[in-house]
C-alpha beads as a LAMMPS data file, in Angstrom:
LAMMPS data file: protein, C-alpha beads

251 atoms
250 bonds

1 atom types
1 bond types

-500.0 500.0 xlo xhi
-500.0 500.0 ylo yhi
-500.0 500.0 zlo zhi

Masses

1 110.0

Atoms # bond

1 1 1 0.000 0.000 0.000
2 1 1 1.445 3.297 -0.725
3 1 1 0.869 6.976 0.434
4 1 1 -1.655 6.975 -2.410
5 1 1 -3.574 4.292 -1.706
6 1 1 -4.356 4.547 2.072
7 1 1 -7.328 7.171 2.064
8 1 1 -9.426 4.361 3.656
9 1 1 -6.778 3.868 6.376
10 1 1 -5.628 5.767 9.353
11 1 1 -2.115 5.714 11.700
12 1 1 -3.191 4.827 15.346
13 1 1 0.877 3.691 16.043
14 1 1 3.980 5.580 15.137
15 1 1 6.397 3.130 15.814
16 1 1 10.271 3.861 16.035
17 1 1 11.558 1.632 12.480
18 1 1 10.610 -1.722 10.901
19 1 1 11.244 -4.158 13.688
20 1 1 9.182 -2.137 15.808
21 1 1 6.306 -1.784 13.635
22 1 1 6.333 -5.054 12.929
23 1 1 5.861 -6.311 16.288
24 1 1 3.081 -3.732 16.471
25 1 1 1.214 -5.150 13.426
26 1 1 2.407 -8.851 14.671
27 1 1 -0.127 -7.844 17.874
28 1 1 -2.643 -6.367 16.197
29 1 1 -3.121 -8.616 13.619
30 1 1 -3.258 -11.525 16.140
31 1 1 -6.090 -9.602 17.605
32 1 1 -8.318 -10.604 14.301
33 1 1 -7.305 -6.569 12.699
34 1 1 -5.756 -6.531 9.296
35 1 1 -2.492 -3.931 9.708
36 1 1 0.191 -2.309 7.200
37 1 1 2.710 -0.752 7.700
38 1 1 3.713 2.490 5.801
39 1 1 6.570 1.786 3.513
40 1 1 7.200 4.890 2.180
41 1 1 7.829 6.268 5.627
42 1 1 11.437 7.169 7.182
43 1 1 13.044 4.071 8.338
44 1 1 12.024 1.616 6.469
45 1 1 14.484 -1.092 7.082
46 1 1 15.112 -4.909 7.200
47 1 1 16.548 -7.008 9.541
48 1 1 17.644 -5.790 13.451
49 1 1 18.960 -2.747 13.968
50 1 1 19.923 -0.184 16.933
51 1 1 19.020 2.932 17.483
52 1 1 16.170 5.554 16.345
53 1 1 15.271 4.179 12.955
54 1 1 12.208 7.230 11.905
55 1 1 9.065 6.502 12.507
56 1 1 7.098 3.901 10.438
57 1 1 3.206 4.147 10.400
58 1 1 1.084 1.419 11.574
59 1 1 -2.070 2.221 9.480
60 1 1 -5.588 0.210 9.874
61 1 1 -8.895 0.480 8.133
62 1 1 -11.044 3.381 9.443
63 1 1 -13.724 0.586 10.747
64 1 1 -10.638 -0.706 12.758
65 1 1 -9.384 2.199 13.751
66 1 1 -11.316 2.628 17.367
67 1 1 -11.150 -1.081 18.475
68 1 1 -7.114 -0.843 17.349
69 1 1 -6.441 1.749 19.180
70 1 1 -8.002 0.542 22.595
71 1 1 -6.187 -2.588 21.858
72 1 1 -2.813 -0.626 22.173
73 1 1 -3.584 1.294 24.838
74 1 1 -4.320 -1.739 26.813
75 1 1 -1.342 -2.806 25.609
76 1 1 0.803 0.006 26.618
77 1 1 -0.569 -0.447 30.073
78 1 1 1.130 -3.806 30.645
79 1 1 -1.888 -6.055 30.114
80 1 1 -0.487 -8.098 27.015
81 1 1 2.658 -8.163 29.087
82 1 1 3.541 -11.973 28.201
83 1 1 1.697 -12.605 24.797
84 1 1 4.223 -12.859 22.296
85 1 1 4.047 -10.972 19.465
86 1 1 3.783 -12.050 16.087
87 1 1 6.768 -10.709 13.940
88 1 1 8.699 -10.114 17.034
89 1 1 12.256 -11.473 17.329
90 1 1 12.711 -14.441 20.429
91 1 1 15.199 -11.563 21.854
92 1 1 11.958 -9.409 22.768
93 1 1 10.035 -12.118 23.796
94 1 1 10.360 -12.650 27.863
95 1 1 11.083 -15.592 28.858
96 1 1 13.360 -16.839 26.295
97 1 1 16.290 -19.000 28.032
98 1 1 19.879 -19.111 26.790
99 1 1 19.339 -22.391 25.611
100 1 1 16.634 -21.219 23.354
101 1 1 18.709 -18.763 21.911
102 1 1 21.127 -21.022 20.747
103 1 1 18.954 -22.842 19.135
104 1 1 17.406 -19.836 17.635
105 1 1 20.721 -18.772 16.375
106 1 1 21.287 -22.433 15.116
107 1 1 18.148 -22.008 12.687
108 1 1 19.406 -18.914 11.420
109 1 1 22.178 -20.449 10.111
110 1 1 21.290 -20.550 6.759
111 1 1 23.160 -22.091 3.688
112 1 1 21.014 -21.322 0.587
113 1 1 21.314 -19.371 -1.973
114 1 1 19.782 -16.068 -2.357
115 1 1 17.733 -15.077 -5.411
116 1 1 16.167 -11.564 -5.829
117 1 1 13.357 -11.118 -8.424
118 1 1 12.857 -7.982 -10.085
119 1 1 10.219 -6.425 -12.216
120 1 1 8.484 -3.155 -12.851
121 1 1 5.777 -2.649 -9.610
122 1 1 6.337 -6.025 -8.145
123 1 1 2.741 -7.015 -7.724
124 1 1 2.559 -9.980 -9.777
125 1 1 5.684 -11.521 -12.133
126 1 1 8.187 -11.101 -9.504
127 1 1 5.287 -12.000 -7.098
128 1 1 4.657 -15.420 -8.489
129 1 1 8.487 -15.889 -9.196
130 1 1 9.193 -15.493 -5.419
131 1 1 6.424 -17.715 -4.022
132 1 1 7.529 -20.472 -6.840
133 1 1 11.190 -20.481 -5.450
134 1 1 10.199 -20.194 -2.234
135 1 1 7.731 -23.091 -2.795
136 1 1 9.572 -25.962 -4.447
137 1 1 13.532 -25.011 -3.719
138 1 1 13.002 -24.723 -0.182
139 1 1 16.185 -26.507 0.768
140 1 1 18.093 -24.575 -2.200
141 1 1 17.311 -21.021 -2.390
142 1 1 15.520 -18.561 -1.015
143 1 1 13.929 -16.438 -2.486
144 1 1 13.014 -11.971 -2.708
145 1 1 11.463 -9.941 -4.846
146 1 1 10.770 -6.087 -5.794
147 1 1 10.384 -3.520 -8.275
148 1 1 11.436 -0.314 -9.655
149 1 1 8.193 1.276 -9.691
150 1 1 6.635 -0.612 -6.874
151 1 1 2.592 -0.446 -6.632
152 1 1 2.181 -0.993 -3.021
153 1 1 -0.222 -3.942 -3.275
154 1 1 0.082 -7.966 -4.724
155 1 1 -2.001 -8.239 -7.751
156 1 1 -5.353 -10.248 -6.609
157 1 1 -5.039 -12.545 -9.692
158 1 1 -1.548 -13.483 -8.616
159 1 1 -2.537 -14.420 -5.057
160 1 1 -5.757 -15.975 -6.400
161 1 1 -3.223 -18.231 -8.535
162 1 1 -0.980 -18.906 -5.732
163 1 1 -3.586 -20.198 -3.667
164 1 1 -5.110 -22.413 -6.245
165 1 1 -2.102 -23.828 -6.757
166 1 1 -1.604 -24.357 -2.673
167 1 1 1.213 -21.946 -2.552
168 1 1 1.053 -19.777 0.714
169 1 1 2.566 -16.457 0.199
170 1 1 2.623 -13.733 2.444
171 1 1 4.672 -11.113 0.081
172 1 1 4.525 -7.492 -0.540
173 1 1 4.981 -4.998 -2.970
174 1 1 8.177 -3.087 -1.986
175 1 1 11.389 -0.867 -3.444
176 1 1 14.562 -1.884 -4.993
177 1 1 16.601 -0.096 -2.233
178 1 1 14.571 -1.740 0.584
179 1 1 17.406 -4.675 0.081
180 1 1 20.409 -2.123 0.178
181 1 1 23.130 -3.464 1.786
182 1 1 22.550 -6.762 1.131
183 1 1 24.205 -9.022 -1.267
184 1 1 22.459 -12.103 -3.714
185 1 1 23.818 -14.739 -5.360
186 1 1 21.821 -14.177 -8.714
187 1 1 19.376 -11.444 -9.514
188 1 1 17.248 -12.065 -12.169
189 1 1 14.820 -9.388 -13.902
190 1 1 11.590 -10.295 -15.182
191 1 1 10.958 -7.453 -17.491
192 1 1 13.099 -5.323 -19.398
193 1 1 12.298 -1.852 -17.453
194 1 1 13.955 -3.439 -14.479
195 1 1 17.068 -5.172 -16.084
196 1 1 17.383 -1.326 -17.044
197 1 1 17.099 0.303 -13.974
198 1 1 18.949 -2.850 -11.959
199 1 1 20.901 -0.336 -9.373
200 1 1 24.542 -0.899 -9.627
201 1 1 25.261 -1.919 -5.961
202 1 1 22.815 -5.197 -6.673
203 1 1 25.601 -6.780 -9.481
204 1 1 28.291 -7.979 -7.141
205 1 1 26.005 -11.299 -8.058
206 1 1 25.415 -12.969 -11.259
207 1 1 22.394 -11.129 -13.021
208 1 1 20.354 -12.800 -15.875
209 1 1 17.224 -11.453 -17.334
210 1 1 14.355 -13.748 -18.078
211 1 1 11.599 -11.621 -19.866
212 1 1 8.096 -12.699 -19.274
213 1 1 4.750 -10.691 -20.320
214 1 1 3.395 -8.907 -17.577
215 1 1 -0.083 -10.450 -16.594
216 1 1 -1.642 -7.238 -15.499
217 1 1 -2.017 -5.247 -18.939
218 1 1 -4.405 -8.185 -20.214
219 1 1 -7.446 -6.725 -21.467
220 1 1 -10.757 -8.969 -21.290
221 1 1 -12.836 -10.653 -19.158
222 1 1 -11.934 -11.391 -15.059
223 1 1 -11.760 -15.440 -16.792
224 1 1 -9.654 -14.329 -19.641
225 1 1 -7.631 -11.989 -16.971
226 1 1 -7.219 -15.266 -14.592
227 1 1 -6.187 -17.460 -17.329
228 1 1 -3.553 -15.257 -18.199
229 1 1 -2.412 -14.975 -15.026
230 1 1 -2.736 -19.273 -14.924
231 1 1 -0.316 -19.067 -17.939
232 1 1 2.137 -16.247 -16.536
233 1 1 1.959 -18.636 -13.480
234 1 1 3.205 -22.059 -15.511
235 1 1 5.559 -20.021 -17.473
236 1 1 7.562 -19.301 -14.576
237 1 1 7.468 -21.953 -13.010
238 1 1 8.746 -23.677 -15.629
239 1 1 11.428 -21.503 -16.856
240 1 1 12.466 -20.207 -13.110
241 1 1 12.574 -23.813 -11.008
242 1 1 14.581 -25.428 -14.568
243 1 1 17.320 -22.602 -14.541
244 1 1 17.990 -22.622 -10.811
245 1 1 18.108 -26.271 -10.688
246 1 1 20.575 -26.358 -13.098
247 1 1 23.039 -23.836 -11.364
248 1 1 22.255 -25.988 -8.498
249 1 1 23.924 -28.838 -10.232
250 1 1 26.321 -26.907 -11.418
251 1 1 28.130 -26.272 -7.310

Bonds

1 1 1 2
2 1 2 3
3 1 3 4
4 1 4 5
5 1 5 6
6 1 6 7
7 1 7 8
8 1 8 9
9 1 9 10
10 1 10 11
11 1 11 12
12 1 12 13
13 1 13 14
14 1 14 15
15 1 15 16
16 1 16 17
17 1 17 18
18 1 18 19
19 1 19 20
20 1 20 21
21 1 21 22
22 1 22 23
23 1 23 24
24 1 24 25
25 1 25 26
26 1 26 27
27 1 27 28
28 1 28 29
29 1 29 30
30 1 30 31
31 1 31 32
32 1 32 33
33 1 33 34
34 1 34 35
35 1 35 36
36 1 36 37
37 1 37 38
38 1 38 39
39 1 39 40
40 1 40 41
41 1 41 42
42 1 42 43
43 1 43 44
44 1 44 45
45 1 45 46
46 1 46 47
47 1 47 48
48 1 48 49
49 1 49 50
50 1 50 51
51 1 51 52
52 1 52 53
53 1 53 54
54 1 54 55
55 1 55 56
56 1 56 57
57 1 57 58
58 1 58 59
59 1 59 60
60 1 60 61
61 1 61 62
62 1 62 63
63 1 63 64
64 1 64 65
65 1 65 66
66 1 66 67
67 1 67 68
68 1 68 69
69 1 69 70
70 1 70 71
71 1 71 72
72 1 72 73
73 1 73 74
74 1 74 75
75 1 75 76
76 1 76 77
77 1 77 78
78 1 78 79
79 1 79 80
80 1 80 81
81 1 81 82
82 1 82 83
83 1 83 84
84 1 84 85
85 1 85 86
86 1 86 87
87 1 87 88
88 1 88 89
89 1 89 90
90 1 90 91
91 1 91 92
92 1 92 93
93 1 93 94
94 1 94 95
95 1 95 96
96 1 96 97
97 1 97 98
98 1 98 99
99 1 99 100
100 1 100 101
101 1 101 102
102 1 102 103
103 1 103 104
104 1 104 105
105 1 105 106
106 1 106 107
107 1 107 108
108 1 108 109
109 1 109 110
110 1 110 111
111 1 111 112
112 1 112 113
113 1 113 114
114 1 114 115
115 1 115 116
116 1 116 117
117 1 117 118
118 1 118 119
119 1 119 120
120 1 120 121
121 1 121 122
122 1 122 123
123 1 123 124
124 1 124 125
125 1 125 126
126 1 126 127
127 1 127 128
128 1 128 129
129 1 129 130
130 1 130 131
131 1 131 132
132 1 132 133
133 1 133 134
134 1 134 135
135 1 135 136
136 1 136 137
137 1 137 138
138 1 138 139
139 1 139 140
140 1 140 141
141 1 141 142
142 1 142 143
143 1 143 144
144 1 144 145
145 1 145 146
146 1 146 147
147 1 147 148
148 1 148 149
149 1 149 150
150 1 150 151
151 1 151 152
152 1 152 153
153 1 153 154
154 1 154 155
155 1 155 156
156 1 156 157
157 1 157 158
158 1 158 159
159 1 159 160
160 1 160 161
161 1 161 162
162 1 162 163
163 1 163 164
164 1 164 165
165 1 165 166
166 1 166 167
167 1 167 168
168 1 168 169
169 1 169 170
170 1 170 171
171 1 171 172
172 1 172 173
173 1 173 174
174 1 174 175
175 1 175 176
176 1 176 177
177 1 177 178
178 1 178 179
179 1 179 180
180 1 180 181
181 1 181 182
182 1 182 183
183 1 183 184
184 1 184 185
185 1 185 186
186 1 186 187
187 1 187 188
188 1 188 189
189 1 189 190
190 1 190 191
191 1 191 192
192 1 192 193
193 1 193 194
194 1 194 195
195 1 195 196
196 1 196 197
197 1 197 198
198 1 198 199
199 1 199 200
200 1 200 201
201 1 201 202
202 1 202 203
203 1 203 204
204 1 204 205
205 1 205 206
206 1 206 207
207 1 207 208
208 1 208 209
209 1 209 210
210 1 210 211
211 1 211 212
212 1 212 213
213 1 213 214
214 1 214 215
215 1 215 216
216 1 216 217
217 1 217 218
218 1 218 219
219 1 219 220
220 1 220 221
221 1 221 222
222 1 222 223
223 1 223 224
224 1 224 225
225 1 225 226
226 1 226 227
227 1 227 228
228 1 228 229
229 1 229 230
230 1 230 231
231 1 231 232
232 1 232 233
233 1 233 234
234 1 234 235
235 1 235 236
236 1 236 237
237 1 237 238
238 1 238 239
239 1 239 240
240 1 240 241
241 1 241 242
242 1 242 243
243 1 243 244
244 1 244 245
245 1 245 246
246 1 246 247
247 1 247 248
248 1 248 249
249 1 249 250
250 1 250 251
C-alpha cells in the first residue's frame, strides 16, 4: 500500500523503524485486525537494527481504527505483558532462556542461496516468481522480490493463482533499495524496465534477465484476466525452477 492508496486507512501507532512496527502489526493482527505498515515512511528497514530508525506508520482500516487503538492502549498499560508478538524477534520475547537462543541462532544459520526477483511494480511476475522459489527449492534457495516502480499492493489474480495452486505467500509490494546493503547470489529481472534500472550496488552477483509478459495489462474478461495470469503462473514456473536447478547442479 502506498501513500496513495491509504485514504481508507488511518495511523493509530507511530512506531520507532521496521522491527518495531512489525511487532506492532504482529499484535494487532493476532487480535483478528488486518495492519500495514507504511513503507514509504522514514526508516524503512530490514533485519535488526539499533538505534532511532524514523518513525514507520502502523495504518488500519477506518472501521478498525477505534477497536485498534483501545487494543494498544491496553497494551501500553502492561496487560499483554507476556503474549508474544507475532513478527517479534525471540530476543523481545520474555522468557526466552539461553538455551533457546542457541537454538534460535542455530536455525538462522542458513546455507542457501539467495535469489532476488525484479520487475516493474512487483505485484505480480516477480510476485509469483518469489512464491515459486520459495515453494519448491526450499532446501536450495531462497527467495526476494521487488520492483522499480513498486505499486504498493500484490495483484489479486496473482494471489488468487498462488492459492489455487496451494502456494502460501505472504509477500509485498516493496522498493529496490529496501534490500540495500545486502548481497544475492543471482538477480534475475523479469521485465526489461527493471534489467534497465537494476541499481549498480545489486551486481556484485550474477544477473540474468528472463523476460516474461506482464499479466496485469491483459485486457478482457476477469476469466480471460485469470487465465492469463494461470499461464504467466506455468511459465515461470517452468522456466524459473529449470534454470535454478541447473546452477544448483552446477556447485
Amino acid at each position: 500500500m502506498t501513500k496513495e492508496d491509504n485514504s481508507d486507512y488511518v495511523t493509530v501507532y507511530n512506531a520507532q523503524g521496521k522491527l518495531d512496527g512489525e511487532s506492532i502489526k504482529g499484535f494487532l493482527e493476532a487480535q483478528g485486525i488486518p495492519t500495514y505498515l507504511d513503507i514509504n515512511a522514514l526508516g524503512q528497514i530490514y533485519g535488526l537494527t539499533v538505534g532511532d530508525l524514523g518513525v514507520v506508520g502502523v495504518m488500519v482500516s477506518k472501521e478498525n481504527e477505534a477497536r485498534a487503538r483501545d487494543l494498544l492502549i491496553r497494551m501500553e498499560s502492561g496487560e499483554y505483558e507476556d503474549e508474544v508478538l507475532l513478527g517479534a524477534p525471540l530476543t523481545l520475547v520474555p522468557g526466552v532462556d539461553e538455551e533457546e537462543d542457541v537454538d534460535r541462532e542455530k536455525a538462522e544459520e542458513d546455507h542457501r542461496r539467495r535469489v532476488l526477483f525484479l520487475c516493474t511494480e512487483n505485484s505480480a511476475r516477480s510476485q509469483l516468481a518469489e512464491a515459486i522459489v520459495n515453494f519448491y527449492l526450499p532446501n536450495e534457495w531462497v527467495a526476494f522480490s521487488a520492483g522499480s516502480e513498486p505499486t504498493g499492493y500484490v495483484h489479486p489474480m496473482a494471489s488468487k493463482v498462488l492459492q489455487d495452486a496451494g502456494i502460501e505467500h505472504h509477500g509485498y509490494s516493496k522498493p529496490i533499495d529496501d534490500f540495500l546493503g545486502q548481497e544475492f547470489d543471482m538477480v534475475i529481472t523479469l521485465c526489461d524496465q527493471a534489467r534497465e534500472q537494476c541499481p549498480l550496488w545489486l551486481k556484485k552477483g550474477a544477473i540474468i534477465h528472463l523476460g516474461f509478459s506482464d499479466p496485469a495489462l491483459f485486457e478482457g474478461t476477469d476469466e480471460q484476466k485469470l487465465q492469463v495470469f494461470k499461464d504467466t503462473f506455468e511459465a515461470i514456473r517452468a522456466t524459473v525452477i529449470s534454470y535454478l536447478e541447473d546452477i544448483q547442479t552446477e556447485r
